[in-house]
C-alpha positions in Angstrom: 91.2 69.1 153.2 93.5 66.5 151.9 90.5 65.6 149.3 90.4 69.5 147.9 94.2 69.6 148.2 94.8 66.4 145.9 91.8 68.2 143.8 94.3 71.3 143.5 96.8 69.6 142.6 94.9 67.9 139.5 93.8 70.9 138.1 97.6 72.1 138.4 99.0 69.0 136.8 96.2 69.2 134.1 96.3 72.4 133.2 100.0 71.9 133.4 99.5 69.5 130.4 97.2 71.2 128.5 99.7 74.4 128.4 103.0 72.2 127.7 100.3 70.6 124.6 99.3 74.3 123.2 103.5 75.3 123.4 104.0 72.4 121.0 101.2 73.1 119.1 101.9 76.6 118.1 106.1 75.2 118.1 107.0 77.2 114.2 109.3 75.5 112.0 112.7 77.0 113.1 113.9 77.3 109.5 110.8 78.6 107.5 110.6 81.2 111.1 113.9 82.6 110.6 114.9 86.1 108.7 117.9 87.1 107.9 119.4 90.8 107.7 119.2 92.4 104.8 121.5 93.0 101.8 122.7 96.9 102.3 122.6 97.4 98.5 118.7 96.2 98.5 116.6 98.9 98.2 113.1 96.8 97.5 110.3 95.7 99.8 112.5 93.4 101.8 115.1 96.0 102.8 112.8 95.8 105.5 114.4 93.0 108.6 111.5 90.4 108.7 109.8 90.2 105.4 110.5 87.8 102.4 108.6 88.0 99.2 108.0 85.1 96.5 106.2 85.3 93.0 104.7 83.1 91.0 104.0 83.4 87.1 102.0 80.9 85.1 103.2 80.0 82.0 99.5 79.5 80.2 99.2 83.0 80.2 100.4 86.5 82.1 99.1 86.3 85.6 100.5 85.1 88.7 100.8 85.5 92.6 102.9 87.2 94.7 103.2 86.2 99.1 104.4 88.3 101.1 105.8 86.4 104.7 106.2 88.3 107.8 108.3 87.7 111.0 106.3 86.2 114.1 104.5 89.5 115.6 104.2 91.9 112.9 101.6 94.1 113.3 99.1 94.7 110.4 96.5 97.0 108.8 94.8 98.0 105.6 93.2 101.3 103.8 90.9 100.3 100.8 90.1 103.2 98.4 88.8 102.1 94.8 85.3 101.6 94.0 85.6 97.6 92.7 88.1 96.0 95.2 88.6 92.2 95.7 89.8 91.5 99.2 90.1 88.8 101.6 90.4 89.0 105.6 90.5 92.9 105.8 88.2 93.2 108.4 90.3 91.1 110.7 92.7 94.1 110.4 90.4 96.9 111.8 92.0 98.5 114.8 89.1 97.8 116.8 89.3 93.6 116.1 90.9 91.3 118.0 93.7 89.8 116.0 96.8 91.8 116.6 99.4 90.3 113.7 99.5 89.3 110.8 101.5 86.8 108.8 101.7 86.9 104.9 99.8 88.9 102.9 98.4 87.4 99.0 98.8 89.5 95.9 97.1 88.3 92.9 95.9 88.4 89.3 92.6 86.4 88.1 89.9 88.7 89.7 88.1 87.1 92.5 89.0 83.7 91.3 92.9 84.9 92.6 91.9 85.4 96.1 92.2 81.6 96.3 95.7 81.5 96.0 95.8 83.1 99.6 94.3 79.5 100.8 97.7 77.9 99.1 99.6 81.0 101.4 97.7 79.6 104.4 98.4 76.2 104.0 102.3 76.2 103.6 102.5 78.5 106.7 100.2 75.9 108.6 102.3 72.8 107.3 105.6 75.2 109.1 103.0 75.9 112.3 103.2 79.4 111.2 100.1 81.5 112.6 98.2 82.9 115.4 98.1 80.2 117.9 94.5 78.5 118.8 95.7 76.4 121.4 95.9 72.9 120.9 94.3 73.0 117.9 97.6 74.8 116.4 97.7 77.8 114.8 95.5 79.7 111.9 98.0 81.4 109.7 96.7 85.2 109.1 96.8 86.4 105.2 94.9 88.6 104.2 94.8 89.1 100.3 93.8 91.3 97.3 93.6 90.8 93.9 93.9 92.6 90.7 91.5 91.9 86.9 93.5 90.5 84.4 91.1 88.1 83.0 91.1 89.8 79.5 94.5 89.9 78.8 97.2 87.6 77.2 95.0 84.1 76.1 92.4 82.4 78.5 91.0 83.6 81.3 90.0 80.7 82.6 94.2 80.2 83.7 94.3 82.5 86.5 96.0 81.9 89.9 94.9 79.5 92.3 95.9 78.1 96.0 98.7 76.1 93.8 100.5 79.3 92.9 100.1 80.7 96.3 101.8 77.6 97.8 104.4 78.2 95.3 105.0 81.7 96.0 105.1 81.0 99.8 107.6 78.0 99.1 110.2 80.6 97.1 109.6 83.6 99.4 113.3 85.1 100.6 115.1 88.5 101.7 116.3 88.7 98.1 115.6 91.6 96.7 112.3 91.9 95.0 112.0 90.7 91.4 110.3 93.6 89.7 108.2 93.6 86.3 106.0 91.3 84.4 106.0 88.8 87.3 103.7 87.8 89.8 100.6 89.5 90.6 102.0 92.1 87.6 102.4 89.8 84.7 98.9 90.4 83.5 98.8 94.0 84.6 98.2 97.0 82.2 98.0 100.7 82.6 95.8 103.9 80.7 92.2 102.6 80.3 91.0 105.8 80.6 91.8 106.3 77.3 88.5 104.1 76.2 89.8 101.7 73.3 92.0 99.3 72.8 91.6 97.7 75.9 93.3 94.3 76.1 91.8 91.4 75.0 91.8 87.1 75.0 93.5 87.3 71.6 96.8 89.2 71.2 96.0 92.1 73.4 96.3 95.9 71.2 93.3 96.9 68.9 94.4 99.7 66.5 93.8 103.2 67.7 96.4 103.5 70.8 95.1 102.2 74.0 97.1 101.0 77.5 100.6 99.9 78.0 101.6 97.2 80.0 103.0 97.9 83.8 104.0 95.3 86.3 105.0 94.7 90.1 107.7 97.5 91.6 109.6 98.0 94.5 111.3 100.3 96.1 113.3 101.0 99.9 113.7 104.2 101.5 116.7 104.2 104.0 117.3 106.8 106.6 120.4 107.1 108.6 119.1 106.3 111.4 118.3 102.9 110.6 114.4 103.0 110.4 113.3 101.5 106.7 110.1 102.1 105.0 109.6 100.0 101.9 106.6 99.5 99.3 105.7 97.0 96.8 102.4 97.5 94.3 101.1 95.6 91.4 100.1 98.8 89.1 96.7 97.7 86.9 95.7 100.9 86.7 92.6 102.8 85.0 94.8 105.9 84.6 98.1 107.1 83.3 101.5 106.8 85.6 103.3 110.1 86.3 106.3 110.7 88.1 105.9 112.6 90.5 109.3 114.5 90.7 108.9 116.1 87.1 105.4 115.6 86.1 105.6 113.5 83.1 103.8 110.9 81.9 105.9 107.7 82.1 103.0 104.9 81.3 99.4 105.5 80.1 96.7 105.8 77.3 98.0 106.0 73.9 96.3 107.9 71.1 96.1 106.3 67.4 99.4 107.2 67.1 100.6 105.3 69.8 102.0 108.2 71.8 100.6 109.3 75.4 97.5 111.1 75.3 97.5 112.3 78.8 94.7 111.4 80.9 94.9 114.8 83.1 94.5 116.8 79.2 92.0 114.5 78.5 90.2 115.2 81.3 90.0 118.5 80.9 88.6 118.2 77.5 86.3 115.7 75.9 87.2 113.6 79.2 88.3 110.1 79.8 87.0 106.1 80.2 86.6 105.0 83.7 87.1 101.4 82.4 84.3 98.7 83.6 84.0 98.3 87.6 86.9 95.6 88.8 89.1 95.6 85.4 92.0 97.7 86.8 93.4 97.8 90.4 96.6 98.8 92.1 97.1 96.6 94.7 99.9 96.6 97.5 101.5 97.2 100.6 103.5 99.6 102.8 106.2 97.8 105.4 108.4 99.3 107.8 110.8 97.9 110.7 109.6 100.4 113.0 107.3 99.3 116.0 104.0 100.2 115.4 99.9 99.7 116.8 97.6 98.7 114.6 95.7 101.6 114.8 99.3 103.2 113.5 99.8 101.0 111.1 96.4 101.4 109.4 96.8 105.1 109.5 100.2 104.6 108.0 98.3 102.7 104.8 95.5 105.2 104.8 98.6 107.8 104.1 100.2 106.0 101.8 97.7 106.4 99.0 99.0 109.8 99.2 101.3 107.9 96.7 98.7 106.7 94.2 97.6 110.1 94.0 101.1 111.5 93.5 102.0 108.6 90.9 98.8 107.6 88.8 95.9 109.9 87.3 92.8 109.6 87.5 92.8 106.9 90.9 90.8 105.5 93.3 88.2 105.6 90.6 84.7 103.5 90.5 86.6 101.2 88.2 89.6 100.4 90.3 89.7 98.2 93.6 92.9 100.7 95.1 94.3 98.8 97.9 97.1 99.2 100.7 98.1 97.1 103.1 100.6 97.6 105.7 103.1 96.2 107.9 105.7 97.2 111.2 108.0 94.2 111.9 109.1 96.0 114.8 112.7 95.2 114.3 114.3 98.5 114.4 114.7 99.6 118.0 114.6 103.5 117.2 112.1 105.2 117.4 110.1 107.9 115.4 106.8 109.5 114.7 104.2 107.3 113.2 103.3 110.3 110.9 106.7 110.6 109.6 106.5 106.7 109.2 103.3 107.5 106.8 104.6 110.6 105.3 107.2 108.3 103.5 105.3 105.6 102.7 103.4 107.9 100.7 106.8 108.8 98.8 108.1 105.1 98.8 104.9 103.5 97.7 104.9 106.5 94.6 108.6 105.6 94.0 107.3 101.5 93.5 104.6 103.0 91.3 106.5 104.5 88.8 109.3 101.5 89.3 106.6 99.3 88.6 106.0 100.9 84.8 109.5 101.3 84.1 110.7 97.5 85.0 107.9 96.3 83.2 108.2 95.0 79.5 106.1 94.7 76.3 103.3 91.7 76.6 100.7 90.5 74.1 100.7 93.8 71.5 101.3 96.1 74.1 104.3 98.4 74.9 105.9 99.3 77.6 107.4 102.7 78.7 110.9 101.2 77.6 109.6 101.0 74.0 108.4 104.0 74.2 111.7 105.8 75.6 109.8 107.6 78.9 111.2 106.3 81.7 112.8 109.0 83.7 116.7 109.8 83.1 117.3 108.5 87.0 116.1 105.0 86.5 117.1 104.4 83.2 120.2 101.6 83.0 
């Protein structure tokens, strides 16, 4: 008896140990863990309690990364809807897998080459013991990642964005609000290749005869007073034009030889339109909110918000574009509401950022911009 109890009392002590070794293993870095409350006047992505966004833009030529951190236990999913996407680690957020949070998300330009600047993402959150804890091995940081073709535009392709810039964008990641534009995982981003010509190219972008305009990142907040927050942010590459959805104009898209909008839904209708080649276009981004949410809510929340490509760009989710939405709950809003009311405004937020992401952007390597072309809607012009 007194041999099994002192036996007992070993495996207490020892597993004792081995818990009080895991707790300061998976210990996050107080600072780098903290969020604070939002700005009241923000009305971008991190209007959202618990998210802080970074971007990085390289200076060899218009591409970049964008990270997106999260507050320990925000739940995660994904909805993937073009025919050429690039992705990394959205498996891990199907409903029916075993990984419950995430913590960053990577947005990036340089085709499949930009996925590696998630690695970068993964490996400032591990130098803070950010991640989903492993025991005493430490923690794996979750960031999952998508990236957008900009290889051909702007100068070499062989600059695109690697771990480096995802580091970066990690290290300069805050509540601010959003920096919208030609920045990030927009910098290299152009819209209306369904248009056919004048697609961008290594030299100084525009070939004569029309052809895209250059878009960017956007953001934008929707606020109810309630308190619950549902917020988008989307790098627009798109193969089709941009319309806003509240008056049906075109605000970004394929030019004819005179340079003005051809209209991509006309053209469509007639002699038809340019899918662009398979990976050269992509929207990519993500829905967040601060309500509490499952995961299987939370993917049905992305799967609802490409309601807002739909609304905002034309043609989309075609076999040329790699259309992807991620999406986040923080779960730091302690009301509560209907997960499909959740999803029925991310569909109008993430069309909002859409069209945001057009208008902020500006002209790039021969290419205009809806600025220089005097179509961005009367409520968001300055």
């Amino acid at each position: 008896m007194a041999k099994t109890a002192a036996l007992s009392l070993a495996i207490v002590l020892a597993a004792a140990s081995l818990a009080a070794q895991r707790g300061s293993a998976v210990t996050a870095d107080a600072k780098a863990a903290a969020f604070a409350k939002p700005a009241a006047d923000n009305m971008t992505l991190t209007a959202v309690e618990g998210v802080k966004v970074g971007s990085v833009t390289l200076s060899g030529r218009p591409t970049g990364c964008t990270a997106i951190l999260f507050k320990e236990g925000t739940t995660g999913g994904v909805d993937v809807r073009g025919g050429a996407p690039g992705t990394r680690e959205t498996d891990l957020l199907n409903p029916v897998n075993n990984v419950q949070i995430v913590n960053a998300i990577s947005l990036a330009g340089g085709s499949a080459f930009g996925l590696d600047a998630a690695s970068g993402v993964m490996k400032w959150l591990d130098e803070k013991n950010i991640g989903y804890p492993v025991g005493a091995a430490g923690v794996v940081p979750i960031v999952p990642a998508a990236i957008l073709f900009d290889l051909g535009f702007g100068g070499d392709p062989r600059i695109r964005p690697g771990a480096d810039c995802g580091y970066q964008a990690a290290g300069l990641a805050s509540e601010a609000p959003v920096q919208e534009g030609n920045v990030g995982a927009g910098a290299g981003a152009t819209v209306g290749k369904s248009g056919g010509g004048g697609r961008p190219s290594t030299g100084s972008g525009q070939a004569p005869g029309g052809g895209p305009m250059k878009a960017g990142i956007g953001s934008a907040a929707i606020k109810l007073p309630n308190g619950l927050v549902v917020a988008a942010l989307v790098a627009v590459n798109a193969v089709g034009d941009i319309i806003d959805p509240w008056t049906g104009q075109v605000v970004a898209g394929a030019r004819g030889a005179d340079g003005k909008l051809s209209d991509a839904r006309k053209m469509l209708r007639g002699a038809g339109v340019s899918e662009g080649r398979a990976g050269e276009n992509t929207t990519i981004g993500l829905v967040v909110t601060n309500a509490k949410l499952t995961k299987v809510q939370a993917q049905k929340m992305a799967q609802m918000a490409h309601d807002g490509y739909a609304r905002a760009i034309s043609p989309v989710h075609t076999p040329g574009d790699g259309d992807t939405i991620f999406s986040a709950a923080t779960g730091t809003w302690d009301g509560t509401a209907s997960y499909g009311q959740i999803g029925s405004l991310a569909a109008e937020v993430m069309a909002d950022a859409i069209v945001r992401a057009a208008t902020q952007a500006t002209a790039s390597n021969g290419l205009p911009s809806a600025r220089d072309l005097g179509t961005v809607p009367a409520r968001l012009r300055r």
